[in-house]
C-alpha positions in Angstrom: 0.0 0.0 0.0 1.1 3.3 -0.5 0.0 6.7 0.7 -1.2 7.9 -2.5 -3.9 5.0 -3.0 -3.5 3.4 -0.3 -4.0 0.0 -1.9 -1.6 -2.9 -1.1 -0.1 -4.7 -3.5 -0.1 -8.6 -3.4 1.7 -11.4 -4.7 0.0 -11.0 -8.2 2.3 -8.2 -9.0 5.5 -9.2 -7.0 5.5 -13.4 -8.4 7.9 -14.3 -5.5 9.8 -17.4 -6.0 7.7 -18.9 -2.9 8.8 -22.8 -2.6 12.3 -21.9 -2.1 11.8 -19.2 -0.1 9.9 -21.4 1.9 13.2 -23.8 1.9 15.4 -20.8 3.0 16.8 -20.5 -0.4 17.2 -17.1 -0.2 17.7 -16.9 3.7 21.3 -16.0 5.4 22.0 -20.4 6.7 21.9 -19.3 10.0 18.3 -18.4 10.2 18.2 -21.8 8.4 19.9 -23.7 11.7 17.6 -21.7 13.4 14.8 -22.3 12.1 15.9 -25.8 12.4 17.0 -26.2 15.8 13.6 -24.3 16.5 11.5 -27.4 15.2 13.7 -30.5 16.3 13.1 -28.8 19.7 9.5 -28.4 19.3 9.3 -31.9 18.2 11.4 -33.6 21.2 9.2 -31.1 23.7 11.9 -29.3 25.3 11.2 -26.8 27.6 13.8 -24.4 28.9 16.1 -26.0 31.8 18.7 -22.8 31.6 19.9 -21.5 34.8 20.4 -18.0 34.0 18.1 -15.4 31.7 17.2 -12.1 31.8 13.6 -12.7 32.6 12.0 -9.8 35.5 12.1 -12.0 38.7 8.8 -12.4 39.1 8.4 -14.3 35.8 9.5 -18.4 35.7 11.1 -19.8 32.2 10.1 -22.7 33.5 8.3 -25.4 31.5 8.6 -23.0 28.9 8.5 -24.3 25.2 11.2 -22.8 23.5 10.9 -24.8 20.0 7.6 -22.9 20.0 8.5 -19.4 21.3 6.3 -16.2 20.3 8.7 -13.3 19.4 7.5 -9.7 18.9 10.2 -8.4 15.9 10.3 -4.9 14.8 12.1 -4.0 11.1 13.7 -0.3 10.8 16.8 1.7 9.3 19.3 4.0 10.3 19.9 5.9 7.7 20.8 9.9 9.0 17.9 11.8 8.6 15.0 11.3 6.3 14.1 8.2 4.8 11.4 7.3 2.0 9.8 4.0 3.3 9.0 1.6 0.0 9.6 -2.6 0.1 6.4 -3.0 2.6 4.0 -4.5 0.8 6.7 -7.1 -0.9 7.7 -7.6 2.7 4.3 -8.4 3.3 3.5 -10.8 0.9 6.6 -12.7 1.8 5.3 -13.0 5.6 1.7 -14.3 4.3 3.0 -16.6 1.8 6.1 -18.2 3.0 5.2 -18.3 6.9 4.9 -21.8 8.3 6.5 -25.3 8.6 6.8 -28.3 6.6 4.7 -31.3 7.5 6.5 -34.2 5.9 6.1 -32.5 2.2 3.3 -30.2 2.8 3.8 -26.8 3.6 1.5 -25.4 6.2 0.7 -21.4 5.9 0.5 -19.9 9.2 0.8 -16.7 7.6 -2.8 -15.6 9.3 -2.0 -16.6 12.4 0.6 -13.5 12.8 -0.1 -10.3 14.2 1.4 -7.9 11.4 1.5 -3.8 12.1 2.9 -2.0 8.8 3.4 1.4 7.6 2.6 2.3 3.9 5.3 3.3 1.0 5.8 6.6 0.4 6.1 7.0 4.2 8.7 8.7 5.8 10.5 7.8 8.8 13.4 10.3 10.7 16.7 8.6 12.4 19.5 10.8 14.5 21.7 7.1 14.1 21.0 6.1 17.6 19.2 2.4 17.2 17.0 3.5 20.7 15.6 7.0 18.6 14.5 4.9 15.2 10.9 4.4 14.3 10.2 0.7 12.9 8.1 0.2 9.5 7.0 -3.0 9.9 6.3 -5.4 13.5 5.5 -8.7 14.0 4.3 -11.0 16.4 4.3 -14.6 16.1 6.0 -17.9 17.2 9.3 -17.2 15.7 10.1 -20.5 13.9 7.2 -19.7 11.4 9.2 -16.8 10.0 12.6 -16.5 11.0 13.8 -18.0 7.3 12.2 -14.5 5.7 14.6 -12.3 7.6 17.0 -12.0 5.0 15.0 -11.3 2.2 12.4 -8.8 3.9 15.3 -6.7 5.2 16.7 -6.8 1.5 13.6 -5.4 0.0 13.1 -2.7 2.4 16.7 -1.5 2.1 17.4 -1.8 -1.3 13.8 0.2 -2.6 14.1 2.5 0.4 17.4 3.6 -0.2 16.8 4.3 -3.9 13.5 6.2 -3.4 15.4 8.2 -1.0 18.1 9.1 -3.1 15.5 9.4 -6.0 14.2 12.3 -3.6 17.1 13.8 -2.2 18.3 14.1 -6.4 14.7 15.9 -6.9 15.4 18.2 -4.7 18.7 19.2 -5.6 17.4 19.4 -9.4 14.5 21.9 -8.1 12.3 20.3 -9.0 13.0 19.3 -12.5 12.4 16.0 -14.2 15.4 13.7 -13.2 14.7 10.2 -15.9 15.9 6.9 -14.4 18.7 6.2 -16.2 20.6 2.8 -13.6 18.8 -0.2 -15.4 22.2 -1.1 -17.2 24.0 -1.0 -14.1 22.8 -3.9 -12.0 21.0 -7.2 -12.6 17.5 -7.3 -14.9 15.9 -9.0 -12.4 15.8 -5.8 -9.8 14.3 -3.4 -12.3 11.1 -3.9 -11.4 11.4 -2.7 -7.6 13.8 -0.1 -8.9 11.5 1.5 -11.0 8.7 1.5 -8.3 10.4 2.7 -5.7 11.5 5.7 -8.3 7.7 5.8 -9.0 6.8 6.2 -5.1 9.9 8.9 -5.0 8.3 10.8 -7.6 5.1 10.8 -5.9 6.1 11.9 -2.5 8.3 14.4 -3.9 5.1 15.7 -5.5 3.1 15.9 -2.2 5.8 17.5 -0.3 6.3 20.5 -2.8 3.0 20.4 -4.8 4.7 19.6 -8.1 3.4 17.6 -10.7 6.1 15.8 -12.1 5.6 12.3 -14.4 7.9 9.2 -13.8 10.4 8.6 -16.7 11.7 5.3 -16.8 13.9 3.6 -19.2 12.5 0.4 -19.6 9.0 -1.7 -19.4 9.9 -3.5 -16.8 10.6 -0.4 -14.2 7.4 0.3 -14.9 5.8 -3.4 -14.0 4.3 -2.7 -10.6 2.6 0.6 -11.0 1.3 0.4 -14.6 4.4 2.4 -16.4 6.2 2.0 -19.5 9.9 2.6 -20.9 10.7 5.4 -22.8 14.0 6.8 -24.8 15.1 7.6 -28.5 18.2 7.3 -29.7 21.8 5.7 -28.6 25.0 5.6 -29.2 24.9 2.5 -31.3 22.2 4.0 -33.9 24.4 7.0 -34.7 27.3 4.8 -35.0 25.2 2.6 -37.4 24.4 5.6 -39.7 28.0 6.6 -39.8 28.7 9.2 -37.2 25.8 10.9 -38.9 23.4 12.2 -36.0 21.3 14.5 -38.5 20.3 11.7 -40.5 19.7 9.2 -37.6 17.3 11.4 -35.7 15.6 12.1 -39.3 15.6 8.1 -39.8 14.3 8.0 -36.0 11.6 11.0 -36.8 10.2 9.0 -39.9 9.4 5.9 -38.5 8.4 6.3 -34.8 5.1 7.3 -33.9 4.8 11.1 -33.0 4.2 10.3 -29.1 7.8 9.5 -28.7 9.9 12.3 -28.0 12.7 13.2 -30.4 16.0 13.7 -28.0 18.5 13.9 -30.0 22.0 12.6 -28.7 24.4 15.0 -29.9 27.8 14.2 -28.2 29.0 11.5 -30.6 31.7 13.1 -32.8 32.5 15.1 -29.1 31.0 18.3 -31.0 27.7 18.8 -29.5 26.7 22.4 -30.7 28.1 21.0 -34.4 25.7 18.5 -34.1 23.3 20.1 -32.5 22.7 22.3 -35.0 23.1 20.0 -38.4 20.2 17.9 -36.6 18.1 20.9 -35.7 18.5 22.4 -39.3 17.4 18.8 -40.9 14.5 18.6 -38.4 13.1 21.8 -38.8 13.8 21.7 -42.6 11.6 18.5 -43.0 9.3 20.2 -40.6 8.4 23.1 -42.3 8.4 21.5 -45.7 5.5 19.4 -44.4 3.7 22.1 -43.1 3.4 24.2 -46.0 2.3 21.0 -47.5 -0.1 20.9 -45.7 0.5 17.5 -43.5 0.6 18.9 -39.9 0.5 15.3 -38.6 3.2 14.5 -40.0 5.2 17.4 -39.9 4.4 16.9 -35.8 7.3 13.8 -36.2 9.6 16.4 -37.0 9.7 18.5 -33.6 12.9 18.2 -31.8 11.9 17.8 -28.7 15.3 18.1 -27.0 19.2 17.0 -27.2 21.3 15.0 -24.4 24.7 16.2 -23.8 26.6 13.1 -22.2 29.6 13.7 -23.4 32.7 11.5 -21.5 34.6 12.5 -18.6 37.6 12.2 -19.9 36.5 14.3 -23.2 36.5 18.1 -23.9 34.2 19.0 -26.1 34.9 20.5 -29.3 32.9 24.0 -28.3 34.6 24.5 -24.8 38.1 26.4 -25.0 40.4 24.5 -22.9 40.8 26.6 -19.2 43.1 24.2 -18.1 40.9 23.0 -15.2 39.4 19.3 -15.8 35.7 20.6 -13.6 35.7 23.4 -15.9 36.9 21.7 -19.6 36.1 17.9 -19.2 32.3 16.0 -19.0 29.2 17.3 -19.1 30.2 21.1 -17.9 28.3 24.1 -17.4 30.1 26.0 -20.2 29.0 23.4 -22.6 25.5 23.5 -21.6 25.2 27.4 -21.6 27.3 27.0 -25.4 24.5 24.3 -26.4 21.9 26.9 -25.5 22.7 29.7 -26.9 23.2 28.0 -30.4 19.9 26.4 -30.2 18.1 30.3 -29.8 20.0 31.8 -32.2 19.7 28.8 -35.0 16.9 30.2 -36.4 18.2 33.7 -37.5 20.4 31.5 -39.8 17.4 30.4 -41.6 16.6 33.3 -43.7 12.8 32.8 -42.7 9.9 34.8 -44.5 8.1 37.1 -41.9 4.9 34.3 -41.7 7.3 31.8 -40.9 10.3 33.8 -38.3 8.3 33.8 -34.7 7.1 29.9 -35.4 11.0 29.1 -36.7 12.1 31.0 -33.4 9.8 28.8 -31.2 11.1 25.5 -32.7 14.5 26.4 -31.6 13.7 28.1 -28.3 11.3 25.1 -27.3 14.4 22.8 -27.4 15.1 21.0 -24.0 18.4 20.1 -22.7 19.2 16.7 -21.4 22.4 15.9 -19.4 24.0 12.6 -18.5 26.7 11.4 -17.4 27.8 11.3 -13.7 24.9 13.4 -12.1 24.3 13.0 -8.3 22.7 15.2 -6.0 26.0 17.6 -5.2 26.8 18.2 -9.2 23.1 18.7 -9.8 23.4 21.3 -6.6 26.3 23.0 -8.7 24.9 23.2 -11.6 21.1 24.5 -10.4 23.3 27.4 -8.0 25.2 28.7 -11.2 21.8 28.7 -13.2 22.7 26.4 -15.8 19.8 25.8 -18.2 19.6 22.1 -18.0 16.1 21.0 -18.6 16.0 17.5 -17.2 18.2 15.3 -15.6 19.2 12.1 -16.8 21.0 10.1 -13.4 22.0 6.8 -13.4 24.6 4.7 -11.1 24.3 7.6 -8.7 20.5 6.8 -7.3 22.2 3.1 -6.2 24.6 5.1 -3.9 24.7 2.9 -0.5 28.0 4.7 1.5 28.0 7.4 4.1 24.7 9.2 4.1 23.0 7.4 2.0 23.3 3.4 3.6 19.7 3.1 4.4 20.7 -0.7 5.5 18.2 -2.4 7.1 17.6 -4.3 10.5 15.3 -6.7 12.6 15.7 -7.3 15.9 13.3 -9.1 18.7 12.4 -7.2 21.0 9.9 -8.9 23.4 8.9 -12.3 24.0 5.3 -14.1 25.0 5.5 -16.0 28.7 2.3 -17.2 30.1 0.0 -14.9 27.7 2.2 -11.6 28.4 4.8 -9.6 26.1 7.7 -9.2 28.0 10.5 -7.0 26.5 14.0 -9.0 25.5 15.5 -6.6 23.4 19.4 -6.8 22.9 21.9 -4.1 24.8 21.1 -1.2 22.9 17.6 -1.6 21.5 14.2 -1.8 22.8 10.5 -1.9 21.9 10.0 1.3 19.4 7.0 2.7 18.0 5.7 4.8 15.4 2.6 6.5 14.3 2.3 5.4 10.9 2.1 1.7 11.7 -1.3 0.4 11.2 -2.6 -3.2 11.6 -2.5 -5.2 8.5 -3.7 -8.4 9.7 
């Protein structure tokens, strides 16, 4: 569920791998010998013959049935500051669906039989670092046997989508607000994009809420888009300018004549490392084509022809052709603010080139004006800062390996601990040194 419509998503839309995660496939092996120690010790009827624990002393362990032993667990991060909560409802589904035991081959769901208190994604939840000051997003009570195997893999999804969705965040505010497209599919496994690209989705929503914007997702490929209903979207690479020759002009024209309209033309211009060269031969072809359509008539078509924007993503170790070397690798190397502002200006003065008649000069200036800018290449939160506070007119963000950062401030690692115990019908805490029972607001019963 999330706090936008508030509506929880289930095992239809997440397709976990369920018989082994019922195994502990996917579990740390010591939750495994836990697990198993837990049910041989059930089954022989042990009860607890310790001489020492850290019950009050006006409680008895004794004749108590460890094998079978109710836990109360609390789930929570310590990431500084501010954290975007997202990975609850997968969580969830892997606590209704894989809970239990194994009855000779039969798998017996005790899934119901938990008492489960949640928060929604798209929460937030503060941390100072201090585990005693944290607020949990998810608790659980329940005989610890039946879940202890889904540690592991509930922690995994909370921290991973978390951290992104925060770091989706803390990049949208840096950018000001300004579309930032999720650009990090190529940089991990396939298998992840799909929790990637909703936890982006959730960022993007709560980002929204907080400022009143109304910026749309951009994702770069179907499958980021699998659990809230979004598709991929991009134009042109590399590889297709390199398959027309070097020849950007011609491959955005190529691009232009056979996509449908609803795709944006971005044209990437940084291939021969001479992005206002090529900026401008592909804005001249486009607009030529474009204006030859429209004085014949063919508005629909001619609509294939709008240049909706360029990318600049041109390589670290590169200086582009426009930018006179200052000797100074931040100011001469990359994707710099000099070569953005150089970009821009050619783009609304390419139209006085054009020898227009008077009908057609304000329309020519608008196509050329109405050009976005799109930057890759290396964009985090603190470059983005740099370039919003010297006013560079970027247009949108493109970020890609940066919203996977996971060191410093941005580990949102997650944790679990038990923090109370059931004896004769009463919670008791048994918290490690150093934690205790913690509660928050936002958690609300599930089940």
């Amino acid at each position: 569920m999330s706090i936008f419509d508030h509506k929880r998503l289930s095992n239809e839309t997440f397709k976990l791998d369920i018989e082994r995660m019922r195994h502990g496939w996917y579990s740390d092996k010591y939750f495994v010998n836990i697990n198993a120690m837990l049910t041989a010790l059930a089954s022989e009827g042990y009860t607890y013959r310790g001489k020492t624990n850290n019950l009050p002393a006006a409680l008895s362990a004794e004749g108590l049935n460890i094998g079978d032993i109710e836990v109360e667990m609390q789930w929570f991060t310590r990431r500084p500051g501010t954290t975007i909560v997202v990975g609850v409802d997968k969580a969830l589904a892997m606590l209704r669906h894989c809970s239990g035991y194994y009855q000779a081959e039969n798998f017996i769901e005790t899934g119901d039989k938990l008492e489960v208190w949640a928060t929604q994604d798209g929460e937030t939840v503060r941390s100072d670092g201090n585990p005693l000051n944290v607020q949990p997003v998810l608790k659980v009570r329940g005989r610890y046997r039946d879940f202890a195997l889904l540690e592991t893999a509930t922690l995994g999804i909370l921290t991973r989508a978390s951290r992104i969705a925060t770091n989706v965040y803390e990049t949208l505010v840096a950018a000001n607000g300004k579309p930032v497209l999720f650009f990090p599919a190529r940089f991990d496994l396939h298998e992840v994009q799909a929790a990637d690209g909703y936890a982006y989705n959730i960022a993007i929503e709560r980002f929204n809420l907080d400022y009143g914007n109304l910026l749309r997702p951009y994702v770069s490929t179907d499958a980021q888009g699998d659990w809230w209903g979004g598709y991929g979207g991009g134009t042109v690479a590399h590889a297709a300018i390199a398959s027309f020759l070097g020849d950007t002009a011609e491959a955005m024209l190529m691009f232009s004549h056979t996509m449908p309209a609803a795709i944006p033309r971005i044209a990437l211009v940084d291939f021969n490392n001479d992005s206002v060269h090529d900026t401008l031969a592909t804005l001249d072809a486009m607009f030529t084509r474009y204006k030859t359509l429209c004085d014949a008539g063919e508005p629909e078509e001619a609509a294939k022809y709008r240049l909706y924007g360029v990318r600049l993503d041109t390589s670290a170790s590169l200086r582009d052709a426009s930018v006179p070397p200052l000797g100074d690798p931040a100011l001469d190397l990359g994707v710099n603010p000099r070569l953005v502002f150089n970009v821009r200006q050619a783009l609304d003065a390419a139209w006085e080139r054009w020898n227009l008649p008077a009908t057609w000069r304000e329309r020519g200036q608008d196509f050329c004006k109405s050009v976005k800018i799109v930057v890759s290449g290396g964009f985090n939160p603190e470059k983005i800062r740099r370039f919003e506070k010297l006013s560079v007119p970027v247009d949108i963000y493109a970020v890609g390996s940066g919203l996977f950062s996971n060191n410093g401030p941005t580990v949102t690692d997650y944790t679990a601990d038990v923090v109370r115990v059931k004896i004769n019908g009463d919670w008791v805490d048994m918290a490690k040194i150093g934690r205790k029972p913690l509660e928050n607001p936002a958690l609300e019963r599930v089940w």
